[in-house]
BAGUBA-346073 format. One record per atom (N, C-alpha, C): atom name; x, y, z; residue number from 1; residue in one letter. Coordinates in Angstrom, 1 decimal. Each point is the difference from the previous one (the first is absolute). Layout:
BAGUBA-346073
(r CA,(X,Y,Z),NUM,A)
...
This chain:
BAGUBA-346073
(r N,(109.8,105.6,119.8),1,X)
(r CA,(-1.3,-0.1,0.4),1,X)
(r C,(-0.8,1.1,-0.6),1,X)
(r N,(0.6,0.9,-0.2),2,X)
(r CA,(-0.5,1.0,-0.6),2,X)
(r C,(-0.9,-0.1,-2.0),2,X)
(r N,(0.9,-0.9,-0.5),3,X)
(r CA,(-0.4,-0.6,-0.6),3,X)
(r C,(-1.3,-0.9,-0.3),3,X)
(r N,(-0.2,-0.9,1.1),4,X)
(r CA,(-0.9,-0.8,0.5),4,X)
(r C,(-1.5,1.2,0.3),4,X)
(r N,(0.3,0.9,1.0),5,X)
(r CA,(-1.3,1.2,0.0),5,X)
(r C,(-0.1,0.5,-1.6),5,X)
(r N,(0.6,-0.1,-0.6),6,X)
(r CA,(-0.1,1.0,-1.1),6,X)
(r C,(-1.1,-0.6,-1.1),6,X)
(r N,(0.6,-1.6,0.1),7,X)
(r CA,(-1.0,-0.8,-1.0),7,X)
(r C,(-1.3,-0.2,0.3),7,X)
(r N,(0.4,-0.3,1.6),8,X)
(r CA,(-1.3,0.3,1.0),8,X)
(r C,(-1.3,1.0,0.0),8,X)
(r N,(0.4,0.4,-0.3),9,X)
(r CA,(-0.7,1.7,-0.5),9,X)
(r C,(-0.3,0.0,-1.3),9,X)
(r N,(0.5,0.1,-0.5),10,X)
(r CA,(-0.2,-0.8,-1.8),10,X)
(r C,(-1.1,-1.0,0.1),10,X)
(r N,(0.5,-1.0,0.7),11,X)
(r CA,(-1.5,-1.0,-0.4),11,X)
(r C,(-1.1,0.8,0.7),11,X)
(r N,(0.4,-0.2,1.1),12,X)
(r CA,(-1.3,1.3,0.5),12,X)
(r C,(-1.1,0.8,-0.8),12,X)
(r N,(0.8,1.2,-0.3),13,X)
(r CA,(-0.9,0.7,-1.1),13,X)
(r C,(-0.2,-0.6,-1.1),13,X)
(r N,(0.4,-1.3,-0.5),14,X)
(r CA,(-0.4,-0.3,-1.5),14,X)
(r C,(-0.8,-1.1,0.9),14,X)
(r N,(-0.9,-0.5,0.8),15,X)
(r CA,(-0.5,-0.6,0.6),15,X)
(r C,(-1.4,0.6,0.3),15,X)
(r N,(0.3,1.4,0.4),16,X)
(r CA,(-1.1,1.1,0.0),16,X)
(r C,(-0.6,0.8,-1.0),16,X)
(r N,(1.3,0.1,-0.6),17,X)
(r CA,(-0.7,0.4,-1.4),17,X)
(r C,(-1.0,-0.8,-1.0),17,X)
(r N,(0.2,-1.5,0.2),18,X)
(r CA,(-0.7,-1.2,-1.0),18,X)
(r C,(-1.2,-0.1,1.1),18,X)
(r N,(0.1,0.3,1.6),19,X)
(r CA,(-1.4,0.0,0.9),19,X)
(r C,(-1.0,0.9,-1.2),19,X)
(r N,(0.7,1.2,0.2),20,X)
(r CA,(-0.7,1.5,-0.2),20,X)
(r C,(-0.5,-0.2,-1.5),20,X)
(r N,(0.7,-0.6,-0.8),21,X)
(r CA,(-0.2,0.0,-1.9),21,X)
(r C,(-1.6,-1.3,0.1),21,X)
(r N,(0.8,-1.0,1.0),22,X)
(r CA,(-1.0,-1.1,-0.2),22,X)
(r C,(-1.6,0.4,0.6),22,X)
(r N,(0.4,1.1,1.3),23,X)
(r CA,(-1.4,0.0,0.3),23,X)
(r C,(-0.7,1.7,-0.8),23,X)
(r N,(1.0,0.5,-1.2),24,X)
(r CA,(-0.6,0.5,-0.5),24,X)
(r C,(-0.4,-0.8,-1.3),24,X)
(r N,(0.3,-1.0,-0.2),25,X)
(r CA,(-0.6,-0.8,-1.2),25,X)
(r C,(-1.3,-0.7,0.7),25,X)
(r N,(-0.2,-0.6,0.9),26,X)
(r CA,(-1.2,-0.8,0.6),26,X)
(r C,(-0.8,1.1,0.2),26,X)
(r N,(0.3,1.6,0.6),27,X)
(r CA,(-1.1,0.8,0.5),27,X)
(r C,(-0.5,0.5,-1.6),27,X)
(r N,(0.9,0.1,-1.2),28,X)
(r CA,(-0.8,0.7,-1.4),28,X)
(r C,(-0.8,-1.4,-0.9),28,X)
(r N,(0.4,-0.8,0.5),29,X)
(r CA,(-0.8,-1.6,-0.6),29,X)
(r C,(-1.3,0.3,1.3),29,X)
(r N,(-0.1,0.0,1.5),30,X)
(r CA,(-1.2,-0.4,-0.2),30,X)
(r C,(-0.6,1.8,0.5),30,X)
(r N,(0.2,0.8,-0.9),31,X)
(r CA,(-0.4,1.5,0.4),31,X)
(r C,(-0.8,-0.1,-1.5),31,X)
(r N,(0.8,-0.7,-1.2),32,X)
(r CA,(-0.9,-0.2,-1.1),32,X)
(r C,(-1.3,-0.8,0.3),32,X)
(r N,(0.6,-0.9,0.5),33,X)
(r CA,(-1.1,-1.0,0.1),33,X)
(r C,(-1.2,0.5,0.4),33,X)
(r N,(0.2,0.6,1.4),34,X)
(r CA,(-1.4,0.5,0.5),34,X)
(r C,(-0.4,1.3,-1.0),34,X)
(r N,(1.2,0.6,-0.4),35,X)
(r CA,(-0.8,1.4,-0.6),35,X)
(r C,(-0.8,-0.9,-1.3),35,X)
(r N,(0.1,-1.0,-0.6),36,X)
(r CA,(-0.1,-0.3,-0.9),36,X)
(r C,(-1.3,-0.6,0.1),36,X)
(r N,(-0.7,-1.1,0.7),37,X)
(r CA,(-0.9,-0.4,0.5),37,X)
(r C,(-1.0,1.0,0.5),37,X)
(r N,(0.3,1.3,1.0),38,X)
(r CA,(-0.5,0.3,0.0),38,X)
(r C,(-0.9,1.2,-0.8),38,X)
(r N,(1.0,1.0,-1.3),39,X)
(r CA,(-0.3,0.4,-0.9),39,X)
(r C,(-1.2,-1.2,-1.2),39,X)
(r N,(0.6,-1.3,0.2),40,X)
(r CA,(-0.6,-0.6,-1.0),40,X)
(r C,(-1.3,-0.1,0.7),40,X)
(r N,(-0.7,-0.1,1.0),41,X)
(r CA,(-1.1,0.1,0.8),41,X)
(r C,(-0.6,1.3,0.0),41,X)
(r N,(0.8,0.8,0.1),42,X)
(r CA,(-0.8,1.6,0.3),42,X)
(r C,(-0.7,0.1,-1.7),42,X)
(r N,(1.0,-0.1,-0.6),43,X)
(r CA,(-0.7,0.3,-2.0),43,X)
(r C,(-0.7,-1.5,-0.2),43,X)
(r N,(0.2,-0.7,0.4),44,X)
(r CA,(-1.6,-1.0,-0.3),44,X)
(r C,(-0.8,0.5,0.5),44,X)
(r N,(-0.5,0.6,1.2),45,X)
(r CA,(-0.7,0.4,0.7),45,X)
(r C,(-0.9,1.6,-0.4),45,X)
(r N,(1.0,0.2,-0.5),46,X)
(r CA,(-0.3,1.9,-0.9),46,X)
(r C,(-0.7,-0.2,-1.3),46,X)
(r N,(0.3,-1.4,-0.8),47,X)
(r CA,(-0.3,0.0,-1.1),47,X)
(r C,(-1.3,-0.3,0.2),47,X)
(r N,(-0.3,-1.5,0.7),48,X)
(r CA,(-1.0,-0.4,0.3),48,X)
(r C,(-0.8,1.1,0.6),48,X)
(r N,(0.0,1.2,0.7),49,X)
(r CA,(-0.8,1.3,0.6),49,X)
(r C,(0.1,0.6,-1.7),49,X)
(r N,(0.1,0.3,-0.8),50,X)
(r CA,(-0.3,0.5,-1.3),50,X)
(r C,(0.0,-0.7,-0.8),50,X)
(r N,(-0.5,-1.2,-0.1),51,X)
(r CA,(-1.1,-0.9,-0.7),51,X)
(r C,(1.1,-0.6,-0.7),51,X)
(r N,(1.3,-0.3,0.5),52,X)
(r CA,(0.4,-0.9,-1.0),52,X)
(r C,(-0.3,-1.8,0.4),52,X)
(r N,(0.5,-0.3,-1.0),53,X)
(r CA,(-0.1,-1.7,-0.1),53,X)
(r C,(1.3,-0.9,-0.3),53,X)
(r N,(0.4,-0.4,0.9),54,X)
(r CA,(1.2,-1.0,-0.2),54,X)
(r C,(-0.5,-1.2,-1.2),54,X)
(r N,(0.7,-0.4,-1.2),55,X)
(r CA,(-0.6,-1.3,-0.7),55,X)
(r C,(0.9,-1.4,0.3),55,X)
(r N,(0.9,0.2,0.9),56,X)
(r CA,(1.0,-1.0,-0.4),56,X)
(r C,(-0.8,-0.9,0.1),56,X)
(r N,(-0.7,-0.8,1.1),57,X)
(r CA,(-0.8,-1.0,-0.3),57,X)
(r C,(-1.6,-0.4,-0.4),57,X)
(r N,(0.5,1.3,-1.2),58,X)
(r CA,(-1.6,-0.1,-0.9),58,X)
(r C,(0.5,-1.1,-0.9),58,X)
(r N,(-1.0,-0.7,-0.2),59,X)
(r CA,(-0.2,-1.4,-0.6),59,X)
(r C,(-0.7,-0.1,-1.6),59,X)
(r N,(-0.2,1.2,-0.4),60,X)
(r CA,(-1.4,0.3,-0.9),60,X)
(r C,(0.5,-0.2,-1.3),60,X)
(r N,(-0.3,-0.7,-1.2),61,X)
(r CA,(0.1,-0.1,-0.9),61,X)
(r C,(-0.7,0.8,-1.1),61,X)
(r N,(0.3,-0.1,-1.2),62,X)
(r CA,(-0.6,1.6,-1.3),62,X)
(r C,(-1.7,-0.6,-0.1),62,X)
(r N,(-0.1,-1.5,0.4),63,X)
(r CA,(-1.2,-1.1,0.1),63,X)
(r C,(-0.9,0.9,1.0),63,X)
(r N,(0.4,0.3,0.8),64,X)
(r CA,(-0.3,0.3,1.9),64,X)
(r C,(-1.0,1.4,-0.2),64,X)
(r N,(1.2,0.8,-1.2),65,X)
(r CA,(-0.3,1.6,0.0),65,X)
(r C,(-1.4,0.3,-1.0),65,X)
(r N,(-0.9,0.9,0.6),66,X)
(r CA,(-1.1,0.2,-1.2),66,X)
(r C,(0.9,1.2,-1.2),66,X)
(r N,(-0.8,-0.7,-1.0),67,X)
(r CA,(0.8,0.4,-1.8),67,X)
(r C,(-0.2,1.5,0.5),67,X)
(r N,(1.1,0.8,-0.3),68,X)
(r CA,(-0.2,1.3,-0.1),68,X)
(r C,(0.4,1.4,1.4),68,X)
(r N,(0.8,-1.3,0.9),69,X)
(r CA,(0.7,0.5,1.8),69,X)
(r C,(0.8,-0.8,-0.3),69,X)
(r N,(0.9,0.9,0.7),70,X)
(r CA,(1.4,-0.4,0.2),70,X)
(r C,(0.3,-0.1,1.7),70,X)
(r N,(0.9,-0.9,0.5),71,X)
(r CA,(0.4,-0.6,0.9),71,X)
(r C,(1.5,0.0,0.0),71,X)
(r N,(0.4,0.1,1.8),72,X)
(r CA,(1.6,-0.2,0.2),72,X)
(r C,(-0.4,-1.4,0.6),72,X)
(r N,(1.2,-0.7,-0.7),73,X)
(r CA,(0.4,-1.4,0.3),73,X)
(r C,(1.2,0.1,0.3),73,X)
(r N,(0.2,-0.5,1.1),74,X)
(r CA,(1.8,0.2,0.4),74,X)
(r C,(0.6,0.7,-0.5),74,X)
(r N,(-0.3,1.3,0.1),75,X)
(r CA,(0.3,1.3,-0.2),75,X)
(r C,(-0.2,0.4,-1.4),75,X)
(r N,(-0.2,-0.6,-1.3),76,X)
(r CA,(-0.6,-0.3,-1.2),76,X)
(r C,(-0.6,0.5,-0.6),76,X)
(r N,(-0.9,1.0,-0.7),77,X)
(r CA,(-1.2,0.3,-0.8),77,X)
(r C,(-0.6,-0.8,-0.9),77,X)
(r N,(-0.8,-0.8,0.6),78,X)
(r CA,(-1.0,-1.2,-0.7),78,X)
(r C,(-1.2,0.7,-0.6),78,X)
(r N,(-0.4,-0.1,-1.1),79,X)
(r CA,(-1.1,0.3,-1.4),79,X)
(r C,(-0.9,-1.0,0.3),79,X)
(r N,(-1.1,0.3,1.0),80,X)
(r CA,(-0.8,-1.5,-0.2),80,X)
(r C,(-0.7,-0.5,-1.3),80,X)
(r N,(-0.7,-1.2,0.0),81,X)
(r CA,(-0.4,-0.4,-1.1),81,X)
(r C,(-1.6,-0.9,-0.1),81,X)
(r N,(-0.4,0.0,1.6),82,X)
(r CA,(-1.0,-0.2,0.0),82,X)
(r C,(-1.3,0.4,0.0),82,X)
(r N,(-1.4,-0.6,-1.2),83,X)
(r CA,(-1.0,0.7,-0.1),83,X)
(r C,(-1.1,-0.5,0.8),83,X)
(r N,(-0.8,1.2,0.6),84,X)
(r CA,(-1.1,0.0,0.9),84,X)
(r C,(-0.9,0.1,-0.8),84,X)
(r N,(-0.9,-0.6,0.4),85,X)
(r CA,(-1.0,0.4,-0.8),85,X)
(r C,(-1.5,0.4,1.8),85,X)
(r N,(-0.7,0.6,-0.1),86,X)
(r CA,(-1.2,0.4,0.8),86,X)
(r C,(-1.3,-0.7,-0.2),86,X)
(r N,(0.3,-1.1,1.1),87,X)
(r CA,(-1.4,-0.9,-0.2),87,X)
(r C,(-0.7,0.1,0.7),87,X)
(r N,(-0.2,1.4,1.2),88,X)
(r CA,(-1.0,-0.2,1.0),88,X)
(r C,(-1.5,0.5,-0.7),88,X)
(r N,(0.2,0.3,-1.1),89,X)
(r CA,(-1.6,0.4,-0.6),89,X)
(r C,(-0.5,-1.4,-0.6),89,X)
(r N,(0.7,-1.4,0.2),90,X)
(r CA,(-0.4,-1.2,-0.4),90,X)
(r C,(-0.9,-0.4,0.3),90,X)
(r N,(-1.4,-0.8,-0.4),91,X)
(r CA,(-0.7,-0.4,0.5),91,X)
(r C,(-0.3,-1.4,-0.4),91,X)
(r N,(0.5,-1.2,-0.7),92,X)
(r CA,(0.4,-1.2,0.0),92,X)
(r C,(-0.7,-0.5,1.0),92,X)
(r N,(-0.5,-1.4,-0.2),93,X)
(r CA,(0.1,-1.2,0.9),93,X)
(r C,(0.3,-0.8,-0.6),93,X)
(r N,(0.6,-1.3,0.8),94,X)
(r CA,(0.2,-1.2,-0.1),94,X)
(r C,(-1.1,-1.0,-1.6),94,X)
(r N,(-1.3,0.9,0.8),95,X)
(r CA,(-1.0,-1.4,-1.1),95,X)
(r C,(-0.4,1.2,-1.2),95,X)
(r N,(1.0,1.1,0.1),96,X)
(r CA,(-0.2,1.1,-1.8),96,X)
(r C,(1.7,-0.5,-1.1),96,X)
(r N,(0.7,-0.8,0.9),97,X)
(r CA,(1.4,-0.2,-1.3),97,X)
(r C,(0.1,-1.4,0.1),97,X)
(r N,(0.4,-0.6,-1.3),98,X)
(r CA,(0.2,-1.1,-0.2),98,X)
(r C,(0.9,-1.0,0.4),98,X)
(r N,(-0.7,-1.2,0.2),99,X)
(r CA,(1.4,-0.6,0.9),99,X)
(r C,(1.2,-0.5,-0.3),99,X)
(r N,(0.5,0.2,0.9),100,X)
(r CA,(1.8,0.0,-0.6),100,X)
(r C,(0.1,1.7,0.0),100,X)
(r N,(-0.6,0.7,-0.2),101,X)
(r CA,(0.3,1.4,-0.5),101,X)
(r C,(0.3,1.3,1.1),101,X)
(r N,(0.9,0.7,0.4),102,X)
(r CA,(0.4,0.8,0.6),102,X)
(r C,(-0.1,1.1,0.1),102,X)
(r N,(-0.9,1.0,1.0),103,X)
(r CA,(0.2,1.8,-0.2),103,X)
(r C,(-0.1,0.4,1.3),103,X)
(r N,(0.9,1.0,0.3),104,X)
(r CA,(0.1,0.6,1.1),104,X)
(r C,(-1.3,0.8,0.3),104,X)
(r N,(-0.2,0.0,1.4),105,X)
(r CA,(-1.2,1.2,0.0),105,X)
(r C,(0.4,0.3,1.4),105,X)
(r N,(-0.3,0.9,0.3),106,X)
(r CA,(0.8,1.3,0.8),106,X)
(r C,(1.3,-0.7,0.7),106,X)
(r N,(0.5,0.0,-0.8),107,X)
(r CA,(1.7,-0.5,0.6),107,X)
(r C,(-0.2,-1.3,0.1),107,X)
(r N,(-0.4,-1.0,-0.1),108,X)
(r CA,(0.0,-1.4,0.1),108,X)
(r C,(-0.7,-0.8,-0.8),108,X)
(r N,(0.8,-1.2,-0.2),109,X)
(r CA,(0.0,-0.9,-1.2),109,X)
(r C,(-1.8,-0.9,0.0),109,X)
(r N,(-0.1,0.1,-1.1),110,X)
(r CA,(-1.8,-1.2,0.5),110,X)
(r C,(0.5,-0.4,-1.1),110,X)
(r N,(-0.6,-1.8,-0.2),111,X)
(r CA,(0.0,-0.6,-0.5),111,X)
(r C,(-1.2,-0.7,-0.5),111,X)
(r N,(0.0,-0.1,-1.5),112,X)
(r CA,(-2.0,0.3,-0.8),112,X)
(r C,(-0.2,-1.7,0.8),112,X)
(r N,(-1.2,-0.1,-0.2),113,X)
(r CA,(-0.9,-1.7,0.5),113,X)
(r C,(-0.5,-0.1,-1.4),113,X)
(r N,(-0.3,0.8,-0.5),114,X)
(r CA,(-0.8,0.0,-1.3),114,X)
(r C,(-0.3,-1.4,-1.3),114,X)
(r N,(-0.7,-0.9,0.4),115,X)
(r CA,(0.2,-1.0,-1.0),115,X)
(r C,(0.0,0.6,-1.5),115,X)
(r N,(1.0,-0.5,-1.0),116,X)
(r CA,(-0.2,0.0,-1.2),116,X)
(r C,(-0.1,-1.1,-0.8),116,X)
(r N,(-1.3,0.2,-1.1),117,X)
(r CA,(-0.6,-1.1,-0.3),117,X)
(r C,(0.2,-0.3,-1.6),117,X)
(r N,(0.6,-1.1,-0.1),118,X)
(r CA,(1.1,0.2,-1.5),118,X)
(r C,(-0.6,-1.2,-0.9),118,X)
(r N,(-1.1,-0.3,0.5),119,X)
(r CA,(-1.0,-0.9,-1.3),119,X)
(r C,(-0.2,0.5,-1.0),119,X)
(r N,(0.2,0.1,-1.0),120,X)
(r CA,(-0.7,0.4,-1.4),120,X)
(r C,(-1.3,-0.6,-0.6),120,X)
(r N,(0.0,-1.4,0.3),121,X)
(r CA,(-1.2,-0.6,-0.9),121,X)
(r C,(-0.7,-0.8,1.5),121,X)
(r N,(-1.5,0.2,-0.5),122,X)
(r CA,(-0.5,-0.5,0.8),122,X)
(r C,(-1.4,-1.0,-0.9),122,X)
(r N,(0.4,-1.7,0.3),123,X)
(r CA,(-0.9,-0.3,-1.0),123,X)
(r C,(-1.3,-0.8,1.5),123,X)
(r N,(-1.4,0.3,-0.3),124,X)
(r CA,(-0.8,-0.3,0.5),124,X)
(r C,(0.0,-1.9,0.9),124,X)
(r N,(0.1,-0.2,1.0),125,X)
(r CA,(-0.2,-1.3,0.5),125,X)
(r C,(-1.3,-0.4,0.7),125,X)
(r N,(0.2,-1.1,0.4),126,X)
(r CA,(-1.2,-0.4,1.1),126,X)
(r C,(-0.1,1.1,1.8),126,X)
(r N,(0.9,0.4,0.0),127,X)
(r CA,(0.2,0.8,1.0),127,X)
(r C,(0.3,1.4,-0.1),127,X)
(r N,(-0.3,1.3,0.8),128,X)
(r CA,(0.0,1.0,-0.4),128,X)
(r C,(1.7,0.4,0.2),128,X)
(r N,(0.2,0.6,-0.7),129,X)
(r CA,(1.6,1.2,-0.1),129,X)
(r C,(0.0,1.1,1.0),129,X)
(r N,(0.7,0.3,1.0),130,X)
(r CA,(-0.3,1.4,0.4),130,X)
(r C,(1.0,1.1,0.1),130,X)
(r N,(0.2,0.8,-0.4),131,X)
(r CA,(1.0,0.9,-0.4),131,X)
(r C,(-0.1,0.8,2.2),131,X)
(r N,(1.2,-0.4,0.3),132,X)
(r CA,(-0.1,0.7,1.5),132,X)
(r C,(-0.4,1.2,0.0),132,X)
(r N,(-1.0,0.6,1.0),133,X)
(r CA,(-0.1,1.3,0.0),133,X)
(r C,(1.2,1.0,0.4),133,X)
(r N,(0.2,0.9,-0.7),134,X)
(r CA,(1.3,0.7,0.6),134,X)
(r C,(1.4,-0.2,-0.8),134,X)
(r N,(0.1,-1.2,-0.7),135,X)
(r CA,(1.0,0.4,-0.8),135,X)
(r C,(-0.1,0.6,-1.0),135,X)
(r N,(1.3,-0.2,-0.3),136,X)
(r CA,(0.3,0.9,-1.5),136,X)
(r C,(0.2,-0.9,-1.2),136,X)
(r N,(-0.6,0.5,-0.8),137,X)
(r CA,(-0.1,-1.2,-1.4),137,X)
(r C,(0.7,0.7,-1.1),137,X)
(r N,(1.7,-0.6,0.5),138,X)
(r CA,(1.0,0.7,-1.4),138,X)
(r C,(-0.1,-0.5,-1.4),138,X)
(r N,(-1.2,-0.7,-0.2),139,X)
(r CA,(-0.1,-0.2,-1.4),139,X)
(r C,(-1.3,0.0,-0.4),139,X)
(r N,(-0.6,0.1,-1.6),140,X)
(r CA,(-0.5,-0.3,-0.3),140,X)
(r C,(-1.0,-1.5,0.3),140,X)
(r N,(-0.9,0.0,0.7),141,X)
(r CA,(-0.5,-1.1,-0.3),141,X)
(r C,(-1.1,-0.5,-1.1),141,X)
(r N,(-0.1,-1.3,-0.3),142,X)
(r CA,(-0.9,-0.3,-1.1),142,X)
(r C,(-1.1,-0.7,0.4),142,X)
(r N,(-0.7,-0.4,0.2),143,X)
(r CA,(-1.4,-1.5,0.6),143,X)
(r C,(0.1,-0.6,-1.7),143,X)
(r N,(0.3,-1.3,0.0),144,X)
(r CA,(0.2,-0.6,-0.9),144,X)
(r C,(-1.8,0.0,-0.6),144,X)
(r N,(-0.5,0.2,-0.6),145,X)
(r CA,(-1.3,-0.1,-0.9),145,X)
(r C,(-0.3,-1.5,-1.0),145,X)
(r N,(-1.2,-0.1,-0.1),146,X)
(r CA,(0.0,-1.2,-0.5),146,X)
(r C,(-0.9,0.4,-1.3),146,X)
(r N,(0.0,-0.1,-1.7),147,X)
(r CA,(-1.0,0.3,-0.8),147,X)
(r C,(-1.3,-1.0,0.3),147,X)
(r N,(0.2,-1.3,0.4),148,X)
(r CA,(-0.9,-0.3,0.0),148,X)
(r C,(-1.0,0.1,1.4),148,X)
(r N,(0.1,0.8,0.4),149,X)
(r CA,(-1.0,0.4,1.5),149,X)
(r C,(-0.5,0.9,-0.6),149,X)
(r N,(-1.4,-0.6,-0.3),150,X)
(r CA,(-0.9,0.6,-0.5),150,X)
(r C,(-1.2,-1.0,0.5),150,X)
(r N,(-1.5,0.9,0.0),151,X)
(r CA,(-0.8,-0.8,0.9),151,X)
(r C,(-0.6,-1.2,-0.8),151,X)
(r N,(-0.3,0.4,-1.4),152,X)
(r CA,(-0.4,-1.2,-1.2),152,X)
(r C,(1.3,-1.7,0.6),152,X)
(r N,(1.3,0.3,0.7),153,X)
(r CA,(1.0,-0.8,0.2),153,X)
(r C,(-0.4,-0.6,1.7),153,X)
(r N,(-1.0,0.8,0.3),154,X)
(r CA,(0.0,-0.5,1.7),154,X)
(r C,(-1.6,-0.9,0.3),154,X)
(r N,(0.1,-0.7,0.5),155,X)
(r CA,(-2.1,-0.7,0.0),155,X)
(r C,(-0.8,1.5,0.8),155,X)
(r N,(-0.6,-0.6,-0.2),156,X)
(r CA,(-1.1,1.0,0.2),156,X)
(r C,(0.0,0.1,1.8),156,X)
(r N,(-0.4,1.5,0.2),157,X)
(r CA,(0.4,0.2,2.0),157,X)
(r C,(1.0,0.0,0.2),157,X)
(r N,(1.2,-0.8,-0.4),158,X)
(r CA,(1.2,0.1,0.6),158,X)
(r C,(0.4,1.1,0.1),158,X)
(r N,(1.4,0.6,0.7),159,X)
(r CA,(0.7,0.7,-0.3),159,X)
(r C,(1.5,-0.2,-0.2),159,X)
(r N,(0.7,0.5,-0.5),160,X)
(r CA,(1.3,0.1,0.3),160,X)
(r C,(0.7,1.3,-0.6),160,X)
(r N,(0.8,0.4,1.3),161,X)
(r CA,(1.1,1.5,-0.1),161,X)
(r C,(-1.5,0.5,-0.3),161,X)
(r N,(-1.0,0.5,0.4),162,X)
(r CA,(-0.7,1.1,-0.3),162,X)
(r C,(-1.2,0.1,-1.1),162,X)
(r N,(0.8,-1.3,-0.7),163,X)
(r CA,(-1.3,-0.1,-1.3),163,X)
(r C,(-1.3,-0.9,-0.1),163,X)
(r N,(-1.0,0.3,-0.1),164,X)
(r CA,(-1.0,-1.6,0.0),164,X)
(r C,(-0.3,0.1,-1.3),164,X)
(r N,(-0.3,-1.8,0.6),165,X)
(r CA,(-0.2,-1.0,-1.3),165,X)
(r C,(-1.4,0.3,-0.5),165,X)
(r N,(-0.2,-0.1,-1.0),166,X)
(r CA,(-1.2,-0.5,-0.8),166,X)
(r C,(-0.2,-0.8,-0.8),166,X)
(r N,(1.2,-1.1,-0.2),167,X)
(r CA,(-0.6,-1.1,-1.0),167,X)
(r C,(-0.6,-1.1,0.6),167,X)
(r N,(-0.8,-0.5,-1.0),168,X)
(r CA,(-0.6,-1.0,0.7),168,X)
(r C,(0.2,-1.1,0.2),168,X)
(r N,(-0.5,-0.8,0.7),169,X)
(r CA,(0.6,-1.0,0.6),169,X)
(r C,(-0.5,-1.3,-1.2),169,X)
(r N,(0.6,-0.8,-0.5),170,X)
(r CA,(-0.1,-1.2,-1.1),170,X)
(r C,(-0.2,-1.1,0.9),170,X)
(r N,(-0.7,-1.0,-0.6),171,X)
(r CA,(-0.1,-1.2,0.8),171,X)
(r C,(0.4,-1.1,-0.9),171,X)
(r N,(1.0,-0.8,0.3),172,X)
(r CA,(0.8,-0.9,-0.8),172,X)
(r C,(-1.2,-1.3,-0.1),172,X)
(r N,(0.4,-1.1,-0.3),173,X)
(r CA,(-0.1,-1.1,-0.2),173,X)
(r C,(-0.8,-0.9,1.5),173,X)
(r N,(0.8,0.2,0.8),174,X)
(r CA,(0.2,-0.5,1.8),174,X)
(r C,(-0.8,0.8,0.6),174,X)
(r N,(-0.4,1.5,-0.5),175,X)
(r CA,(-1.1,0.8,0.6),175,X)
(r C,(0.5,0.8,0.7),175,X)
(r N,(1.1,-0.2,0.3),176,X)
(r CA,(0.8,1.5,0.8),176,X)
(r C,(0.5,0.9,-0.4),176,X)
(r N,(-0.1,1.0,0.4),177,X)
(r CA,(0.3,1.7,-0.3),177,X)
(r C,(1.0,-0.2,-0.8),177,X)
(r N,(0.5,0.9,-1.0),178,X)
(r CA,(1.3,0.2,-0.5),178,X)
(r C,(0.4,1.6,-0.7),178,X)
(r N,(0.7,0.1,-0.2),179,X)
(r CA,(0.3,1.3,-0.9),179,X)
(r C,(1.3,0.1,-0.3),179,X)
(r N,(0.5,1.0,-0.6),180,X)
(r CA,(1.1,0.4,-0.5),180,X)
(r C,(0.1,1.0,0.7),180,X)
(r N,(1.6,-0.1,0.6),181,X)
(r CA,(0.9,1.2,0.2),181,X)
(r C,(0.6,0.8,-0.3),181,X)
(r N,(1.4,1.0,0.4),182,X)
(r CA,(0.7,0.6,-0.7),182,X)
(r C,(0.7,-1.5,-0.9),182,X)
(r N,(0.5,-1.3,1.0),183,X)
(r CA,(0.9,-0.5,-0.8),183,X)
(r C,(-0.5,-0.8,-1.1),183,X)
(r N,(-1.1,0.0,-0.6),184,X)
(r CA,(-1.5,-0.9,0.0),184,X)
(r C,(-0.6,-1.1,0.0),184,X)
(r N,(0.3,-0.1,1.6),185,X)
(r CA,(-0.4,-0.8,1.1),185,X)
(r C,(-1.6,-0.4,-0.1),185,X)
């Protein structure tokens, strides 16, 4: 029987011992844990009190950054690369740039109205031409001219485009008026 106590006692203490080992493994697992959580809280907290900046979920590309600052991107040193330019001394409107045409004025996009007027030749008709007020005339224009508008070419009184006639008026055969035109009519 003696025997029997002995092993007894043996499991015993190796029973107590794996208590004692185990609840010293569970007490340094969660003794880290909390010290660990709670240091990682206290120095976020300190950094942030002395101006630091966590970047992990900074999102900012070299696009993002103005040319000539640097940025932490996920802990990173990003070289930005983009150029600003200072448009609040802009004074633009809509009906001073051409349409289709784009300029920022104080930070925001306007888009020109501006007709452009891309006739080159303009030959005289029965009805007047009118060049819109306000556009822009990207080319050269011409008013097509005629050598023969000349007033000797117009009857007498008339006018046309600005010039009067002085020839005189012929009387055919039938007795009615006639003359010669530019085309000679």
């Amino acid at each position: 029987m003696s025997e029997y106590n002995e092993n007894s006692n043996k499991n015993i203490l190796l029973m107590m011992a794996a208590f004692i080992v185990s609840g010293l493994i569970i007490g340094a697992i969660s003794g880290y844990i909390i010290t660990n959580k709670y240091m990682h809280t206290k120095v976020l907290e300190e950094m942030k009190e002395y101006g630091y900046v966590l970047t992990t979920d900074a999102t900012a590309t070299v696009e993002d950054i103005v040319a000539g600052t640097n940025a932490y991107v996920n802990g990173k040193l990003v070289a930005g690369s983009l150029m600003v330019f200072d448009t609040s001394d802009a004074n633009a409107t809509s009906d001073k740039i051409l349409e289709g045409k784009t300029a920022y004025v104080n930070g925001k996009l306007v888009t020109g109205t501006v007709k452009v007027y891309s006739e080159e030749k303009i030959t005289p008709e029965t009805i007047a031409k009118v060049i819109p007020k306000g556009c822009y005339i990207s080319k050269s224009v011409t008013v097509i001219g005629d050598p023969n508008l000349k007033p000797e070419n117009i009857l007498q009184y008339k006018m046309i485009f600005g010039v009067i006639g002085n020839m005189q008026p012929s009387y055919g055969s039938s007795g009615s008026e006639s003359g010669t035109g530019s085309e000679g009519n």
